[in-house]
Structures are given as C-alpha cells and as structure tokens.
C-alpha positions as CSV (number, residue, x, y, z in Angstrom):
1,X,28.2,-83.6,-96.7
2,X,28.0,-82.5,-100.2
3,X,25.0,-82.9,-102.2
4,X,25.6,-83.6,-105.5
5,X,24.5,-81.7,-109.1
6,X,22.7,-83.9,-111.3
7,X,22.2,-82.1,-114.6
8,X,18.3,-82.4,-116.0
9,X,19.5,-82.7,-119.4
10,X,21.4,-85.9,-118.8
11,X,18.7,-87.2,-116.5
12,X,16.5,-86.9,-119.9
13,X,18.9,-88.3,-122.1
14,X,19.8,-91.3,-120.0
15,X,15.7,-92.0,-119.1
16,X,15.0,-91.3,-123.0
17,X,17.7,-94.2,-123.8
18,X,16.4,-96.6,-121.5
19,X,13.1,-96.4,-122.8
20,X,14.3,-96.7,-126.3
21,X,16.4,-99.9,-125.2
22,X,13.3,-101.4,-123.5
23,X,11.2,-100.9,-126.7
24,X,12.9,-102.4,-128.9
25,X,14.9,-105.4,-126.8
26,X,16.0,-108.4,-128.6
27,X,12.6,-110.2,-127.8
28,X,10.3,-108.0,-129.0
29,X,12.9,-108.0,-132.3
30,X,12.3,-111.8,-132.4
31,X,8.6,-111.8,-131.2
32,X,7.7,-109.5,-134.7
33,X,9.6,-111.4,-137.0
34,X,8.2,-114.4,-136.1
35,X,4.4,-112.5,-136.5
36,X,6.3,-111.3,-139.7
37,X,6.5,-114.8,-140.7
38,X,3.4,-116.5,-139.6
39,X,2.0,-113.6,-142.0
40,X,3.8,-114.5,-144.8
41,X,2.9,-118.2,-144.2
42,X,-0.7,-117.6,-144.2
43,X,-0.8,-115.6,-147.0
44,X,1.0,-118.0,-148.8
45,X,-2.2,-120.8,-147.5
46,X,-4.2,-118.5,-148.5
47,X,-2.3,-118.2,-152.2
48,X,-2.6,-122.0,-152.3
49,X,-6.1,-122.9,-150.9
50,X,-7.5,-119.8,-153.6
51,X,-5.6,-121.9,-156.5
52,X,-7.0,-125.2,-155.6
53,X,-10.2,-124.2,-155.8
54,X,-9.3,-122.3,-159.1
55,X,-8.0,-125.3,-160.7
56,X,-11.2,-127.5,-159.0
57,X,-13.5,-125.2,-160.9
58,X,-11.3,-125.4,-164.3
59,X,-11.4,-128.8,-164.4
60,X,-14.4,-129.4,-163.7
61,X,-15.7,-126.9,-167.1
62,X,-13.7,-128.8,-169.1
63,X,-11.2,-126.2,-169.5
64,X,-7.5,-126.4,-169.6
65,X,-5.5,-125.0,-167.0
66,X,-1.9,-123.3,-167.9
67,X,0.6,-123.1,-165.3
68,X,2.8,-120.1,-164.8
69,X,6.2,-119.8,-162.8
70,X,6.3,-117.0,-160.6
71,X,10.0,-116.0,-159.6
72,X,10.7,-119.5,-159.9
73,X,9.0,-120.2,-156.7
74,X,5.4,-121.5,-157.3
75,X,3.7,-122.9,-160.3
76,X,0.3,-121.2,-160.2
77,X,-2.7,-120.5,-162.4
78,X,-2.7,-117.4,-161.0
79,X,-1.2,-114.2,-161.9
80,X,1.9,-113.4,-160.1
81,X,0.1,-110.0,-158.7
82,X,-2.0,-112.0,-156.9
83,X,0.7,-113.9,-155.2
84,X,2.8,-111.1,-153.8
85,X,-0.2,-109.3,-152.8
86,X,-1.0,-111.7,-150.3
87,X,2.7,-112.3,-149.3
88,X,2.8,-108.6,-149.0
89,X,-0.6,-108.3,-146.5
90,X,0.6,-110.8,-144.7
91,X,4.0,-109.6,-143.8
92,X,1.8,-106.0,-142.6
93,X,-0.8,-108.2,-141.0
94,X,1.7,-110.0,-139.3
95,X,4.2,-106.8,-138.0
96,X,1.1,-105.5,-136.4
97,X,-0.1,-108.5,-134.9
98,X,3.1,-108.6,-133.6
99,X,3.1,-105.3,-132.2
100,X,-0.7,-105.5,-131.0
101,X,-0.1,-109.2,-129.3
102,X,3.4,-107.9,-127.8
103,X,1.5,-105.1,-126.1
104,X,-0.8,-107.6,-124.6
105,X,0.9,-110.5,-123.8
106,X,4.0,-108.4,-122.1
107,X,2.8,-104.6,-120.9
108,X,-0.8,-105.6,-120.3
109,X,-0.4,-108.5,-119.1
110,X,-3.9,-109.9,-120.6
111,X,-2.8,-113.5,-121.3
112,X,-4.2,-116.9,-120.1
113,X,-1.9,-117.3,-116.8
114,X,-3.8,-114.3,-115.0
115,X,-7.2,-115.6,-116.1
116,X,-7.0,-119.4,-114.4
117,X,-6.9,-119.2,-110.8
C-alpha cells in the first residue's frame, strides 16, 4: 500500500477557505442586512417620534413651525444633520446587532428552543 503525501500548505489553505466560506454564508449576508435595516428603521422612529414632540411643543408656544425638505424624502422641522445622524447610528447599531445576535442565535446556541424543556 502506498501512503499518500498531503502537503501542509494546502491542508492550510483549503481549512483557511472553508472557514472563510462558513463566516460569511449567504445567511449570515441576509441575517445583517436585515439588522442593517431594522437600524435604519428605528432610527428613522426615532427621527419622527423626536419631531412630533418638536412640533407639539411649537405649537403649543404659539410659535410657527417651518418645514424643511431633506433630500426630498421627509418634511421636518428639523435640520437635516439630525436626520442622517440617526439613519447613520442606526445602520452601525444594526450591523452589530447583527453580528452580536448571529453569534448567539447560530454558534452559541443561546436562543429560546434550548431554554423550554
């Protein structure tokens, strides 16, 4: 019988792949951009619920509000700065939610289906 040469180097590259393909699969692609956007979303509640009260507390001094258009996506009292500031934090927020809730749900394991039994 013949025993057969593996070469290290390969071993390493082919191990070094597979882990790379495993980190980064399609799901966990998927999984981040939908954090991503739940992110964005909330900052974008936020942006809105920070505006109403705004307003509220304008109108109720007697004073007049002025509307701006921001990018031509929201009319807002507020100054655009503001806006994309929260959009922003909430996209980070979000990608490391992401990352954080991916380690726990799929390599820890932590979720609620090992908790009930």
């Amino acid at each position: 019988m013949t025993k057969k040469k593996t070469n290290k180097k390969t071993n390493k590259k082919n191990v070094s792949s597979r882990k790379q393909a495993e980190n980064m699969s399609l799901k966990k692609i998927v999984y981040i951009m939908l954090t991503i956007f739940l992110g964005k979303l909330l900052g974008f509640i936020a942006f809105e619920l920070i505006s109403m009260n705004v307003v509220g507390m304008l109108e109720k001094s007697g004073l007049v509000v002025e509307y701006e258009q921001i990018f031509g996506l929201v009319y807002s009292p507020l100054p655009a700065y503001l806006f994309w500031t929260l959009i922003v934090t909430g996209a980070a927020g979000g990608f490391f939610l992401g990352l954080r809730w991916w380690q726990l749900v799929y390599v820890e394991h932590k979720h609620w289906r090992n908790r009930i039994k």
